[in-house]
C-alpha positions in Angstrom: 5.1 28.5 14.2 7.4 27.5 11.9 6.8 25.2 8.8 7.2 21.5 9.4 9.8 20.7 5.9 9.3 18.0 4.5 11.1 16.0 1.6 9.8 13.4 -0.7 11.9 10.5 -1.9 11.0 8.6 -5.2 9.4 11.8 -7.4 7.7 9.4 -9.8 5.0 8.2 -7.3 5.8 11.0 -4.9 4.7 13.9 -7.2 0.6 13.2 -5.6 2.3 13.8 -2.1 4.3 17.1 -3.6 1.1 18.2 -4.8 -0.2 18.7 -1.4 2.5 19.9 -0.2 2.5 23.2 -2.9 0.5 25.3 -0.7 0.0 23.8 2.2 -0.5 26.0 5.3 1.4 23.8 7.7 4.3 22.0 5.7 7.1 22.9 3.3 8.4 20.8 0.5 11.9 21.7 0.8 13.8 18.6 -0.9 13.2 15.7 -3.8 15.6 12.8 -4.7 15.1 10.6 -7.6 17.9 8.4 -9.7 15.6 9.3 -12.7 16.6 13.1 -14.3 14.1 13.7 -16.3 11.1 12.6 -13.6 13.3 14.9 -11.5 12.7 17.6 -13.9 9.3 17.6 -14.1 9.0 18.0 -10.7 11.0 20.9 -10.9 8.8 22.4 -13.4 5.6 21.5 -11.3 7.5 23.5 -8.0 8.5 26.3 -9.7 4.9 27.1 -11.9 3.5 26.8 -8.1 6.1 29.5 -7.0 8.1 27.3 -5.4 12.2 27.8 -6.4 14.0 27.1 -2.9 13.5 23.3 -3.4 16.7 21.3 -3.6 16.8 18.5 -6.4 18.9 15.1 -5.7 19.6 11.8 -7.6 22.0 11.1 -4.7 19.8 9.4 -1.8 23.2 10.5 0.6 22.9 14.3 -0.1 19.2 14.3 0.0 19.2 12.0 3.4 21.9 15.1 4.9 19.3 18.0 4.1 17.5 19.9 6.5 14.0 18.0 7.1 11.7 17.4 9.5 9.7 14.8 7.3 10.2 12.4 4.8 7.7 11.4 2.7 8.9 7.6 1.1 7.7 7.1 -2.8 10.7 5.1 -3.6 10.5 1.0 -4.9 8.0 -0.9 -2.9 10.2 -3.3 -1.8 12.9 -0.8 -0.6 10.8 1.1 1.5 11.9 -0.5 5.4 15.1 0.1 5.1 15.3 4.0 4.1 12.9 4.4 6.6 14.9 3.1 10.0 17.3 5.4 9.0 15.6 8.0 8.7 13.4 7.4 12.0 16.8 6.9 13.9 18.3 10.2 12.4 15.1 11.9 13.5 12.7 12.3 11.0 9.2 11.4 10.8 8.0 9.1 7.6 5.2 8.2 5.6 5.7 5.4 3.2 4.0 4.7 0.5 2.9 1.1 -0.5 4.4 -1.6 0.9 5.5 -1.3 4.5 8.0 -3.8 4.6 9.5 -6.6 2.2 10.4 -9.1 5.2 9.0 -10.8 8.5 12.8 -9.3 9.1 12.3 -5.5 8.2 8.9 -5.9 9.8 10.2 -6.2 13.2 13.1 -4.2 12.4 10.4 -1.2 11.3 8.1 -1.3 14.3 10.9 -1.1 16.9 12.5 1.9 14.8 9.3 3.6 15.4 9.3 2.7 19.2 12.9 3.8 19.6 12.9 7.1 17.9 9.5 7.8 19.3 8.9 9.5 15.6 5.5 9.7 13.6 5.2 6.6 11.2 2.0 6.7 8.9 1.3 4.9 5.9 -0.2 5.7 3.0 -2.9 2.7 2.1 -5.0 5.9 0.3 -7.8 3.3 -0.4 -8.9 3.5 2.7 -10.0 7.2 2.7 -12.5 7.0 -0.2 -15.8 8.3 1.2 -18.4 5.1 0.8 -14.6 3.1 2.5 -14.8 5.9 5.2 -18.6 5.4 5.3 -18.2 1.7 5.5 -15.7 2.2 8.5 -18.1 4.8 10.5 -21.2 2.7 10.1 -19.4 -0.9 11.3 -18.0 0.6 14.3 -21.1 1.7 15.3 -22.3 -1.3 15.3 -25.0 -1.0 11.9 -24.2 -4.6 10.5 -23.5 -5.9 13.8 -20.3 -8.3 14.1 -18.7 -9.2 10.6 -19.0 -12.6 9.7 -17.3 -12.2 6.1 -15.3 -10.0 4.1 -14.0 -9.6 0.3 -11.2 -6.9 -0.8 -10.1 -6.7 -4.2 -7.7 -4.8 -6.2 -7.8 -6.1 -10.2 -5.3 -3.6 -11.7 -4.1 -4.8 -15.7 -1.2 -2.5 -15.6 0.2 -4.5 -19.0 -0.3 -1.4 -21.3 2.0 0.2 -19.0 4.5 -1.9 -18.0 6.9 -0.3 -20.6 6.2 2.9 -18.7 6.5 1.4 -15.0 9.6 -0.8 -15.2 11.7 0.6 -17.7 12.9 -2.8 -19.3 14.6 -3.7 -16.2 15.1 -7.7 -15.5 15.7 -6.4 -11.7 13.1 -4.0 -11.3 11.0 -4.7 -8.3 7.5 -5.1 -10.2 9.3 -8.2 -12.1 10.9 -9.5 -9.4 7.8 -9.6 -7.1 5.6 -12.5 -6.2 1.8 -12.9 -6.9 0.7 -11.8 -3.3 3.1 -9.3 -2.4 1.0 -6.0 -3.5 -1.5 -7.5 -0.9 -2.2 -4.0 1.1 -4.8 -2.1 -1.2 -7.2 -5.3 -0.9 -6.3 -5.9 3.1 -5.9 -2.6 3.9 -9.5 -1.0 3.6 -11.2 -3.9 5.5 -8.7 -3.7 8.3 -9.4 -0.1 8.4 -13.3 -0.5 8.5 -13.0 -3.4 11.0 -10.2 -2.6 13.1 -9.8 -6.5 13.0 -5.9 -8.2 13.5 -5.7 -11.1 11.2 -4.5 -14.0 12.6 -4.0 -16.8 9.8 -3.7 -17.2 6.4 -3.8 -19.2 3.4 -2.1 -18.0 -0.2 -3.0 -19.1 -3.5 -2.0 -17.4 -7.4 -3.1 -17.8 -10.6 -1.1 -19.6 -13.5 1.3 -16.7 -15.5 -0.4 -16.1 -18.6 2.1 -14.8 -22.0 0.5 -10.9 -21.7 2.6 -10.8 -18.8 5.1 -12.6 -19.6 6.0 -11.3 -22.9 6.4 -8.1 -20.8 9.0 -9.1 -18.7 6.9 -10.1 -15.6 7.6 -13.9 -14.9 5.2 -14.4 -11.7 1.8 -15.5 -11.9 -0.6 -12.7 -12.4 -3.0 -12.7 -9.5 -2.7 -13.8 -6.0 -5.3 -14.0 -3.4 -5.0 -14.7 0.9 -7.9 -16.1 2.5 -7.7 -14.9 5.8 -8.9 -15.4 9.3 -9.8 -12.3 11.7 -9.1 -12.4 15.2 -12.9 -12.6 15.9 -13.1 -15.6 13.6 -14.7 -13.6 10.3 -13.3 -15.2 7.0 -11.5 -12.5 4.2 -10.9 -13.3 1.0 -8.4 -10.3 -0.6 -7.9 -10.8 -4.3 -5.4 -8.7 -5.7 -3.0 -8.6 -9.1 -3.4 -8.2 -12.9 -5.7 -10.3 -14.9 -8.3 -9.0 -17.3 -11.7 -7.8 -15.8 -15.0 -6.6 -17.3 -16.1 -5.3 -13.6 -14.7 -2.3 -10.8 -11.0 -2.2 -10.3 -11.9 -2.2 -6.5 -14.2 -3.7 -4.5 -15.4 -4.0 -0.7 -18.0 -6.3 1.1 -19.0 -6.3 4.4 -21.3 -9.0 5.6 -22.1 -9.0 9.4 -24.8 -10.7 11.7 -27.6 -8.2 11.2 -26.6 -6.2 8.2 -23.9 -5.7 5.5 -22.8 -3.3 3.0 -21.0 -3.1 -0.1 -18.5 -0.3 -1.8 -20.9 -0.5 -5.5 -17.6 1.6 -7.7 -19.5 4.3 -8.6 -19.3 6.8 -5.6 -22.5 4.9 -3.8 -22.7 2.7 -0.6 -25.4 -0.3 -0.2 -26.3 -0.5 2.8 -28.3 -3.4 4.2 -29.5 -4.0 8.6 -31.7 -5.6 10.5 -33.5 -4.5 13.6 -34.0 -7.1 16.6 -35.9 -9.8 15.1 -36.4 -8.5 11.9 -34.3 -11.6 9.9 -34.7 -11.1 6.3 -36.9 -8.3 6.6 -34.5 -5.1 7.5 -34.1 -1.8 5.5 -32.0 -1.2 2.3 -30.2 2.2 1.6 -28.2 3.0 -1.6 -26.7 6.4 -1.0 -23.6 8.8 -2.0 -21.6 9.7 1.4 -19.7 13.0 1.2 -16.2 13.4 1.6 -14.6 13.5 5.6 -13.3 16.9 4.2 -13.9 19.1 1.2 -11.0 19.8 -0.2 -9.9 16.0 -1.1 -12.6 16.3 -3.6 -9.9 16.6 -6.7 -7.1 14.5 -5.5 -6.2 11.4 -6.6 -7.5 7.6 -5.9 -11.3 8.9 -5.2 -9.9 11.4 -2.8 -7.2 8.9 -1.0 -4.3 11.0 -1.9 -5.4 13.8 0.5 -5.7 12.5 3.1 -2.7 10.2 3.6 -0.5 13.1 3.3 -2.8 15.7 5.7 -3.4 13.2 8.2 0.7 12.6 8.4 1.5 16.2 8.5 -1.3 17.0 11.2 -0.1 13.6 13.4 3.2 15.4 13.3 1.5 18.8 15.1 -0.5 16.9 17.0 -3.6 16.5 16.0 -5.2 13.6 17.9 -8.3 12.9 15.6 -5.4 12.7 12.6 -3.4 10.5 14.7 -6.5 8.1 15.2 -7.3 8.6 11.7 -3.8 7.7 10.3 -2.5 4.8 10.1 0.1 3.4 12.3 2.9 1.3 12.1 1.5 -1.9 13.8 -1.6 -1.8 11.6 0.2 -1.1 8.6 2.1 -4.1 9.2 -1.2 -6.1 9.5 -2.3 -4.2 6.4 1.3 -6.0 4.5 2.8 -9.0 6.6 -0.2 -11.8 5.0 1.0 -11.2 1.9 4.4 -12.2 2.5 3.2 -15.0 4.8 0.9 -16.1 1.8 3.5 -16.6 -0.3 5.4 -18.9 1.8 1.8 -20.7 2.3 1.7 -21.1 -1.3 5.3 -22.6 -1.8 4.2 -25.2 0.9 1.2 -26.2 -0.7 -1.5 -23.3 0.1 -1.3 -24.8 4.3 -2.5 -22.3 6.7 0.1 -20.3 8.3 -0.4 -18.5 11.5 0.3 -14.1 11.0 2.1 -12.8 14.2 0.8 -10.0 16.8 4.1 -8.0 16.3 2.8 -5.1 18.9 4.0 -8.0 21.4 7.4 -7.7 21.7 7.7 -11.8 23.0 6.6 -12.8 19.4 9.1 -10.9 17.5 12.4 -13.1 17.8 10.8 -15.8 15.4 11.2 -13.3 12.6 13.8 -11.6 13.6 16.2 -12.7 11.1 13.5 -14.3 8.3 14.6 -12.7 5.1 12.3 -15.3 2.7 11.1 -13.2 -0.4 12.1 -13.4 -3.9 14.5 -10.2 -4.1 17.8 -11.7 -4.0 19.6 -8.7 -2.5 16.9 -9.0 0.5 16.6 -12.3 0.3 20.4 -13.7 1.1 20.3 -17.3 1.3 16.2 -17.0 2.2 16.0 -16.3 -1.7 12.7 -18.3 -3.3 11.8 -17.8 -7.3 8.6 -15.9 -7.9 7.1 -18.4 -9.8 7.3 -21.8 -8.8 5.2 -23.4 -11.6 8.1 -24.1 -13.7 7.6 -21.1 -16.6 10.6 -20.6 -18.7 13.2 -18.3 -17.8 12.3 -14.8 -19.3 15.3 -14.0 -22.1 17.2 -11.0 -22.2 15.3 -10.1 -25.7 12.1 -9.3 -23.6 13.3 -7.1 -21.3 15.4 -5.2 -24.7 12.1 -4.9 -26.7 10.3 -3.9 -23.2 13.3 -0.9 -22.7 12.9 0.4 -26.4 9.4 0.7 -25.9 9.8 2.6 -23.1 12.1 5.3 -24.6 9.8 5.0 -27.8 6.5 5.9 -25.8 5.1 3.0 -26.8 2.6 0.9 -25.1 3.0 -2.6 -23.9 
């Protein structure tokens, strides 16, 4: 059988998914667009040391959209990522997108019903899910270890301000500036949606005050945002994500069910905690180092993450019904993205609870069918909100400048 080929759009993020793609047995990497030259060049050079010089380079999203591919792989801006993909689903290709699914309630319901139409492979690439104490976590509560959860945390503390030179190029319109503080919501949600298989069903947003690190950087929305969540079986979820300074684990997971819990301890180790049948306080503890689901993730990136996202999307494509259990699907990726956007409207009506939609039923769509509310104005339309509300000062034209020289200097932020 013929290779499945595949292209990647957005070779900046993308380059972990072209990795994998290098020598893989089953797929091709037979395209890459970027606006960007000389990211677009080093993927060139990483191709053709792996042998690979039939690739066909693009800074034109038109030209690269009109090659021959089976696949599309989406690495391009996080907010951008819906639309691309409808059109590529309706020209029939299959996608994987990168973080986030959608910007919108709008492109939300707009992306699940592409999915149904074209009857194409969607898969998402949440790669913190896949680590092996997450997978671990996930095996061990749907069997039933810790019994039914109760509680949850998620958190993703990433202080990218040494690199936000590097990352948004000095540009006043670049999506990472023009984001709000609970948008980058999935890599906190996502794992304990995986490990549950739990629909949340309301939320509550809150963010921190903006600080001048930030700030002084070009990034005008509060640093850190945080959703305290309701599951549809009535466990509480607090997901903390954004960019404040930490002196713990960039990442961590908790589990706490009726007769047991465990916890993700950052170091490659699981703590495991159950109780037998009346056996309160007095069950078994385990601290142990789970093994990867397969061997050869071992050296990719994000503990192991990267691998899979991209196998378990090419082998959905062939087929393969444990990859297409494994994967993850449009409807839960949506769950995975949707409370951050409905967080943010919670937290521009004073933090009230919102309810989060079931958008696998079709009857509860048309309320969000045309709700553009987000803070990208070209999105946005007349829906437009400011990404902070706590009345900071405009950021001058002088920070972005200073931010763009260091940027072409090398320097940090």
């Amino acid at each position: 059988m013929a290779k499945l080929k595949i292209g990647v759009f957005g070779a900046g993020r993308g380059m972990t998914m072209v990795r994998q793609l290098l020598d893989n047995p089953d797929a091709e990497f037979v395209a890459v667009c970027d606006k960007h030259q000389p990211t677009l060049d080093n993927c060139r050079k990483v191709a053709e040391e792996a042998g690979m010089d039939k690739v066909a380079y693009y800074t034109n999203f038109e030209d690269f959209y009109n090659h021959d591919m089976d696949a599309v792989v989406l690495a391009n801006y996080a907010n951008e990522h819906a639309p691309f993909g409808i059109r590529l689903l309706d020209s029939g290709r299959h996608i994987m997108t990168e973080c986030l699914t959608c910007a919108t309630m709008k492109e939300a319901v707009e992306l699940i019903e592409a999915v149904e139409r074209s009857g194409k492979v969607y898969t998402y690439a949440e790669n913190y899910c896949y680590t092996p104490v997450r997978w671990e976590m996930r095996e061990r509560y749907r069997r039933g270890d810790i019994g039914e959860l109760m509680y949850a945390e998620g958190e993703y503390v990433h202080d990218c301000s040494s690199i936000w030179p590097q990352i948004t190029y000095g540009e006043r319109d670049h999506w990472r500036n023009q984001d709000y503080s609970t948008f980058y919501c999935t890599h906190s949600i996502g794992p304990i949606l995986s490990m549950t298989g739990l629909r949340p069903v309301k939320v509550s947003g809150f963010e921190t005050q903006n600080r001048p690190f930030m700030w002084n950087l070009g990034a005008a929305a509060p640093c850190a945002g945080m959703e305290l969540i309701t599951l549809e079986n009535g466990a509480i979820f607090k997901s903390l994500h954004g960019g404040f300074k930490h002196n713990s684990p960039q990442a961590n997971y908790q589990l706490n069910g009726d007769r047991g819990a465990m916890k993700d301890l950052a170091n490659g180790q699981i703590a495991v905690y159950t109780e037998g049948e009346n056996e309160n306080c007095r069950g078994k503890h385990e601290i142990y180092e789970p093994k990867p689901i397969i061997d050869a993730s071992a050296n990719t990136g994000h503990g192991g993450g990267d691998y899979y996202t991209t196998h378990y999307f090419i082998q959905s494509i062939l087929g393969n019904e444990v990859a297409r259990e494994r994967a993850i699907d449009v409807y839960t990726a949506v769950d995975m993205c949707i409370p951050g956007i409905l967080a943010y409207k919670s937290i521009c009506n004073d933090n009230c609870s919102i309810k989060i939609p079931n958008l696998r039923n079709k009857e509860e769509r048309d309320a969000y069918r045309n709700d553009t509310f987000c803070t990208y104005p070209h999105i946005a339309g007349d829906q437009y909100v400011p990404n902070n509300i706590q009345g900071f000062e405009p950021v001058p034209d002088s920070i972005y400048e200073e931010v763009r020289r260091r940027w072409l200097a090398g320097e940090p932020g």
